[in-house]
C-alpha positions as CSV (number, residue, x, y, z in Angstrom):
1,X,-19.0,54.5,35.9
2,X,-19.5,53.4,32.3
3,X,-16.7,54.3,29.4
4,X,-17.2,57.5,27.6
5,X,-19.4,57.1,24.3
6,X,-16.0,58.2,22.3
7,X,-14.3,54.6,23.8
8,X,-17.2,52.3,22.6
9,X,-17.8,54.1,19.8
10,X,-13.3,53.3,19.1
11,X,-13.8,49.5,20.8
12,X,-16.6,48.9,18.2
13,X,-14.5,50.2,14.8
14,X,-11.4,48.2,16.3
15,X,-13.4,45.0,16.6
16,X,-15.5,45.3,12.9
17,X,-11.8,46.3,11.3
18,X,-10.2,43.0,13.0
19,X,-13.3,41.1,11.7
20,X,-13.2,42.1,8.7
21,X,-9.2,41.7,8.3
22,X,-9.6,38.3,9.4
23,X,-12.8,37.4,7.4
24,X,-11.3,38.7,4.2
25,X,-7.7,37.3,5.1
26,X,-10.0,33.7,5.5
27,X,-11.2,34.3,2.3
28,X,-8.2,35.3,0.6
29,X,-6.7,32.1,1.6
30,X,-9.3,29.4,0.8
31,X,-9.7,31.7,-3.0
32,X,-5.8,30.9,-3.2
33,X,-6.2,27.3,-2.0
34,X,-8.8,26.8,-4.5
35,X,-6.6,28.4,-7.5
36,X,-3.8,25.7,-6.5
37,X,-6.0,23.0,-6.1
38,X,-7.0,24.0,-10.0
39,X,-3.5,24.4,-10.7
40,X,-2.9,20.5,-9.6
41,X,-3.8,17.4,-12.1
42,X,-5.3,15.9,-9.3
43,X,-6.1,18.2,-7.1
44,X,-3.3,18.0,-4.4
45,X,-1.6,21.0,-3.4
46,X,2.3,21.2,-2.5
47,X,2.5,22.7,1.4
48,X,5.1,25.4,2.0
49,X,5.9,26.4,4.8
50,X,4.6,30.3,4.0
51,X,1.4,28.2,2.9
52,X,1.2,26.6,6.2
53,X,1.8,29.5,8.5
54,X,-1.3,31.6,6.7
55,X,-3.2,28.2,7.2
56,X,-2.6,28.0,11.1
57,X,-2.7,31.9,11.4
58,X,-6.5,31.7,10.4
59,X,-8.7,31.2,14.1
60,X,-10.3,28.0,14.6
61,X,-12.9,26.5,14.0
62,X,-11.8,27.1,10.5
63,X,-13.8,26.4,7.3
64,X,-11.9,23.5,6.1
65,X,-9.7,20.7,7.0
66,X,-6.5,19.5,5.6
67,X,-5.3,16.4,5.0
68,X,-1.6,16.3,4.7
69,X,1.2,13.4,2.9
70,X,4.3,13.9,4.0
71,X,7.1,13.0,1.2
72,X,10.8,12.1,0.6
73,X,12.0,12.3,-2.5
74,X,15.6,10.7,-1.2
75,X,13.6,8.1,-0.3
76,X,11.7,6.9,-3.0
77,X,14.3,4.6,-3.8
78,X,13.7,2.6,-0.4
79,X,11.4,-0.5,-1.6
80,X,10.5,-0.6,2.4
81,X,8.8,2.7,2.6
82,X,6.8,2.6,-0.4
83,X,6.6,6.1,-0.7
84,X,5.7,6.2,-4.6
85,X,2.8,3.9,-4.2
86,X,1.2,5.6,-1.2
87,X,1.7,8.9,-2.6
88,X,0.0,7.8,-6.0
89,X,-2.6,6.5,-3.6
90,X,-2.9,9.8,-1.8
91,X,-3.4,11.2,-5.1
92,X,-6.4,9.1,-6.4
93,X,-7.8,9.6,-3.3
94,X,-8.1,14.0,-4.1
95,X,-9.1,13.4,-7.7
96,X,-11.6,10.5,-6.7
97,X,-13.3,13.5,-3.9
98,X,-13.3,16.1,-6.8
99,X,-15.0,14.0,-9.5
100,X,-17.2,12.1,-6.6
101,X,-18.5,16.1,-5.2
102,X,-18.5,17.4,-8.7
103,X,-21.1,14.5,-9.5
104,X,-22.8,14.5,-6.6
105,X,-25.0,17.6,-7.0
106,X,-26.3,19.7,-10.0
107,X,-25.9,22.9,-7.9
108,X,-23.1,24.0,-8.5
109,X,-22.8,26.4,-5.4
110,X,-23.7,23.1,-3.0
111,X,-20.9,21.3,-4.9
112,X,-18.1,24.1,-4.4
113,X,-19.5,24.4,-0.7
114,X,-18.9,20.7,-0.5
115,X,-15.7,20.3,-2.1
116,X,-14.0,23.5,-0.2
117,X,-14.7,21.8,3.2
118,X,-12.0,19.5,2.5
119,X,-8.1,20.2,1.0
120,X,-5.2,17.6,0.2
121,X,-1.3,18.3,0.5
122,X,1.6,17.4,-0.1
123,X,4.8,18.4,1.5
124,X,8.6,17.7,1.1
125,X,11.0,17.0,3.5
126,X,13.8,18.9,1.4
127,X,11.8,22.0,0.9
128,X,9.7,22.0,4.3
129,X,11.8,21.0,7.1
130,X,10.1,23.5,9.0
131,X,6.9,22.2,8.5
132,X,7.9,18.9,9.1
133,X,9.0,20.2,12.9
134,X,5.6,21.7,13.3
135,X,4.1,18.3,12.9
136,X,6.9,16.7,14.8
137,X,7.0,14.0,12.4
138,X,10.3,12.2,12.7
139,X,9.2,8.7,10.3
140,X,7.8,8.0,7.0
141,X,5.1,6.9,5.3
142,X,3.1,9.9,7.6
143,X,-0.4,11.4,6.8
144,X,-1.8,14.0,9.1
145,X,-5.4,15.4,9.2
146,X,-5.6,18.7,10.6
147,X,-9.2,19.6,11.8
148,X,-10.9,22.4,11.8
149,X,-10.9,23.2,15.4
150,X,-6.8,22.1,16.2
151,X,-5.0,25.3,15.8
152,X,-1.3,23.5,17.2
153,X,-0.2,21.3,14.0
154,X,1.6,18.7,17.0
155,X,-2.3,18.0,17.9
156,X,-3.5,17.1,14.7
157,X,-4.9,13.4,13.7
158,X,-2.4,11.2,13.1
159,X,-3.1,8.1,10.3
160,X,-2.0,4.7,12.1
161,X,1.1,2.9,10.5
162,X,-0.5,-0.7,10.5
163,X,-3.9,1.6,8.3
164,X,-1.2,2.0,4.8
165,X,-1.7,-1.8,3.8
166,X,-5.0,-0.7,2.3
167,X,-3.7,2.0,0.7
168,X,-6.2,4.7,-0.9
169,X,-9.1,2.7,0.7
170,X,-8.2,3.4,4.3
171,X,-6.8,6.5,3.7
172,X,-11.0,6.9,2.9
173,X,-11.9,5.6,5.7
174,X,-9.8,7.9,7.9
175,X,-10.8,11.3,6.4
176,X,-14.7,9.8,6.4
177,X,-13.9,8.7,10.5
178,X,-12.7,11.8,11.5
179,X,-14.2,14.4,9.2
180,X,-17.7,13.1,8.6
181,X,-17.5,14.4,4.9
182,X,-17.9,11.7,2.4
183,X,-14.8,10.7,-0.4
184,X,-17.0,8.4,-2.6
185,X,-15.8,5.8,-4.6
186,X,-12.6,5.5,-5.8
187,X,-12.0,6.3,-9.7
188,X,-9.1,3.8,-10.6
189,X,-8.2,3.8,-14.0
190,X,-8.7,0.6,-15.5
191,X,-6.0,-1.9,-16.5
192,X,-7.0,-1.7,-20.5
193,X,-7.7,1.0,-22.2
194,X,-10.5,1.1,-24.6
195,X,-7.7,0.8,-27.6
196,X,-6.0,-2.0,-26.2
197,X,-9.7,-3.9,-25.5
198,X,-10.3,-3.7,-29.1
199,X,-6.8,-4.6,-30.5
200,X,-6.9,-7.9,-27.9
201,X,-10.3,-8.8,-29.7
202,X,-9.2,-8.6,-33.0
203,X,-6.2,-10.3,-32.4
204,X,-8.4,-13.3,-30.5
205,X,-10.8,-13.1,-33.7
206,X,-8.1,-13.6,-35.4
207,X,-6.4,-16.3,-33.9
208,X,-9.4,-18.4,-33.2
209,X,-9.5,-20.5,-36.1
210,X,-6.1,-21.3,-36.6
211,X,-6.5,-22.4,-32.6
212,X,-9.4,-24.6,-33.2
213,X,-8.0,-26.5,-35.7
214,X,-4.7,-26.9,-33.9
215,X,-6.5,-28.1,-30.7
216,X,-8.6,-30.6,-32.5
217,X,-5.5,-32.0,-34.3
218,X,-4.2,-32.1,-30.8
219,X,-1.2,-30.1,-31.3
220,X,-1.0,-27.5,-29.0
221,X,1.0,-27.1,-25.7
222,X,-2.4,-28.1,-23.4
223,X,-1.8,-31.7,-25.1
224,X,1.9,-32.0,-23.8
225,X,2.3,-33.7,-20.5
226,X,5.4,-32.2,-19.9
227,X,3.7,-28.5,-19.7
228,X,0.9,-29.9,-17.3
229,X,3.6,-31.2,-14.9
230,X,5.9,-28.4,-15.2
231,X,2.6,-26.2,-14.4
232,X,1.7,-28.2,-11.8
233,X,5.0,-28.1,-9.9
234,X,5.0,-24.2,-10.0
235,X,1.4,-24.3,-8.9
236,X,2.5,-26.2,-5.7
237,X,5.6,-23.9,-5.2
238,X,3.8,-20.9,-5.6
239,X,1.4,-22.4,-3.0
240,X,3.9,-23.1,-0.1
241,X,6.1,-20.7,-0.5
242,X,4.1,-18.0,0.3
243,X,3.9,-15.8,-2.6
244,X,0.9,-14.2,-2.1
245,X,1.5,-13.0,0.9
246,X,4.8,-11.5,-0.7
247,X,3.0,-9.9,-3.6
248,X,0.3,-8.7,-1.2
249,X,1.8,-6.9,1.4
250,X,4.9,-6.7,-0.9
251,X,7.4,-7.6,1.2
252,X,11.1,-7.6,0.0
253,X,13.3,-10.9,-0.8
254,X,16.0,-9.5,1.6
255,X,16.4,-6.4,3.9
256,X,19.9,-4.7,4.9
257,X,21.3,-5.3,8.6
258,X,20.8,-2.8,10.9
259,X,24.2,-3.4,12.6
260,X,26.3,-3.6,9.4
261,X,24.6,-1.7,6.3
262,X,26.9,-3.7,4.1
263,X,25.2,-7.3,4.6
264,X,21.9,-8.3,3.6
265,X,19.8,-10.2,5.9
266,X,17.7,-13.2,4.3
267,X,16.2,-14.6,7.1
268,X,14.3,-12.6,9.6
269,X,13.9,-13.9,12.9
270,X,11.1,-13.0,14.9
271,X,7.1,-14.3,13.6
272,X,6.1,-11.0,12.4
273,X,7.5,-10.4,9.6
274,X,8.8,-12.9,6.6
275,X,10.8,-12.2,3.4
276,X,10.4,-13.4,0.5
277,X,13.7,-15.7,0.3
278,X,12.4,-17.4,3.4
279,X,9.4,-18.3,1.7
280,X,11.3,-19.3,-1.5
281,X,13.7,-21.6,0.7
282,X,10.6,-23.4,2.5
283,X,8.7,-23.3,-0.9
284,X,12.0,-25.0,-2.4
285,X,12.3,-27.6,0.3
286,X,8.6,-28.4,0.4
287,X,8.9,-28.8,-3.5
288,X,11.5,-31.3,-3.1
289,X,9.8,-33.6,-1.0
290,X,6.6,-33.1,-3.1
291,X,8.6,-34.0,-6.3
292,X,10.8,-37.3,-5.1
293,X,6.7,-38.4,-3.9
294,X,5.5,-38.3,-7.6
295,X,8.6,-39.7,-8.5
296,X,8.1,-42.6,-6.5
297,X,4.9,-43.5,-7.0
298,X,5.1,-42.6,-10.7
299,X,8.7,-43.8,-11.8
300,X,10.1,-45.8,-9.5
301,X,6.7,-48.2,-9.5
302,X,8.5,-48.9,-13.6
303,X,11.8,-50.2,-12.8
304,X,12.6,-53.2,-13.0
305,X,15.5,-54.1,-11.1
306,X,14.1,-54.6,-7.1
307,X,17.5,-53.3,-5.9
308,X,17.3,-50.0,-7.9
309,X,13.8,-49.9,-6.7
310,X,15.0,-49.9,-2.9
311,X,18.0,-47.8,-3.3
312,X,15.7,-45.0,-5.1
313,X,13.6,-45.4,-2.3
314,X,16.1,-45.1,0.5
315,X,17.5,-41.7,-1.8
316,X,14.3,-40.5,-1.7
317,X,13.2,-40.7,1.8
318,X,16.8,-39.4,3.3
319,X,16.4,-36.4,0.8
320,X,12.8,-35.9,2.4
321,X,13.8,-36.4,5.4
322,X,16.5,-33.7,5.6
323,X,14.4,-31.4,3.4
324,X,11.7,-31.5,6.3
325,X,14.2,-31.9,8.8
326,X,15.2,-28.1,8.3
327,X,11.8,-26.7,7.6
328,X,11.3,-28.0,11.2
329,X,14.5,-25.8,11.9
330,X,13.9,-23.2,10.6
331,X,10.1,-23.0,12.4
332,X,12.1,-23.4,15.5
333,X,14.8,-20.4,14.9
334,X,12.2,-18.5,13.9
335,X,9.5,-18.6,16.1
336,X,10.9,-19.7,18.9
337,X,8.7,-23.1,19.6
338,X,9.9,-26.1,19.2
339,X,8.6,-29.2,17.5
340,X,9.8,-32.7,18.8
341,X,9.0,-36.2,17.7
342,X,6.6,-38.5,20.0
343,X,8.3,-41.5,20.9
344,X,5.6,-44.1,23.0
345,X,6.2,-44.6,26.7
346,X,7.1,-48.3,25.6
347,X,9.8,-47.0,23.8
């Protein structure tokens, strides 16, 4: 027996009116989304949790994805986290995608279709705690893509921890992975301005002959030994100590003890991680030996007296000998293998 012609004709108006509510809500939102995103010097929009809930309410597959940074401002001041940094990074990344699609296309409908496929956020812990449930993030730095088809926040992508060393780059590469919609080249500012490019080359073309004359006099700090072997001594400590690796990854001199808040920890042990003051006290003791070598073969070679010669000497090779002695030590504590001398069976 087939419904009455009154009951399809009621189905049919209750399913156009909910398609249309839903379409125009859809439409509503991204027109919203898109006045923030105007709103925003670089294009990221700050997620509420009212802004979220009309977000999730809309049925999947929606039209866009979003790509979320969750922030701290309490703990900006933890050099660990890096918070500022990334979210700076986060931010070139949205203005980078806006001036990349702008410039991609002279149609401008292609471009806005483009461009609207894709949203940034940013959301704070003090304001959003709700939000911040929804996601079940419990840890910071956190960036979440949420895909058009994932209607439960908890199931969204989630940006690997060991991915942030990159910064803006693999933040890039994890929208392009996972959306398929293309972020472009990153826009970093330069380091000079155009103003300060000119006043350095007037200030060179100024300088120049004065410098000229002084070098061919030979009076100028490149003609004073003392500067060459000052710079070469900080060109070997910078080299064993490990600095670039601390101004890379940007690892701290010291870090706070987990057990007692109160008392800083300088050495780390355990081989994935090292601070910078362990790399200053190997640098240092490295250094040492390095020194009393040139010192040796360059001053003590000019004494006279054999017996200072030999006492020098014997300074010089107990000092190196202790100075490597605890570089072995601290290898040992540290990573856990052990270095030992080889001694001959005859022995």
């Amino acid at each position: 027996m087939s419904p009455p012609p009154i009951l399809l004709s009621l189905l049919l108006i209750v399913t156009a009116t909910i398609t249309l509510t839903t379409a125009s809500d859809t439409s509503d939102l991204i027109s919203d989304l898109i006045h923030l995103r105007s709103t925003s010097p670089s294009g990221v929009i700050r997620l509420t949790d009212h802004l979220l809930s009309r977000i999730t309410a809309v049925p999947t597959p929606r039209p866009f994805s979003c790509l979320i940074f969750f922030d701290a401002a309490s703990l900006h001041s933890n050099s660990e986290l890096h918070l500022p940094q990334l979210k700076s990074e986060f931010s070139l990344l949205s203005s980078s995608f806006l001036s990349n699609s702008a410039a991609s296309s002279a149609d401008s409908a292609t471009t806005s279709a483009a461009v609207d496929k894709l949203f940034f956020f940013d959301i704070e812990f003090k304001d959003s705690q709700r939000s911040f449930s929804r996601f079940d993030v419990s840890s910071l730095p956190h960036i979440r893509l949420l895909l058009p088809d994932v209607s439960d926040p908890r199931s969204s992508d989630k940006m690997d921890q060991g991915d942030f060393s990159r910064l803006a780059e693999s933040m890039s590469d994890f929208v392009e992975a996972k959306t398929h919609i293309s972020i472009g080249p990153l826009n970093r500012p330069p380091l000079l301005s155009p103003t300060k490019l000119v006043l350095i080359f007037l200030a060179i073309a100024i300088w120049s002959p004065f410098a000229v004359k002084r070098f061919l006099k030979g009076d100028t700090i490149f003609h004073d030994y003392k500067i060459w072997l000052f710079g070469a001594t900080f060109v070997y400590f910078f080299s064993v100590s490990g600095t670039m690796h601390n101004i890379i990854r940007k690892m701290p001199m010291f870090i706070a003890d987990r057990n007692d808040p109160s008392k800083l920890v300088f050495f780390y042990q355990g081989s994935g991680m090292q601070l910078g003051a362990e790399g200053f006290a190997v640098g240092f003791l490295y250094t040492v030996v390095g020194v009393l070598l040139g010192f040796v073969t360059h001053g003590v070679v000019l004494v006279k007296s054999l017996k200072v010669q030999r006492f020098l000497m014997v300074v010089a090779l107990i000092v190196s000998f202790w100075a490597v002695k605890k570089v072995i030590y601290l290898d040992n504590w540290k990573t856990g293998y052990g270095v030992h001398a080889y001694w001959p069976s005859s022995w």
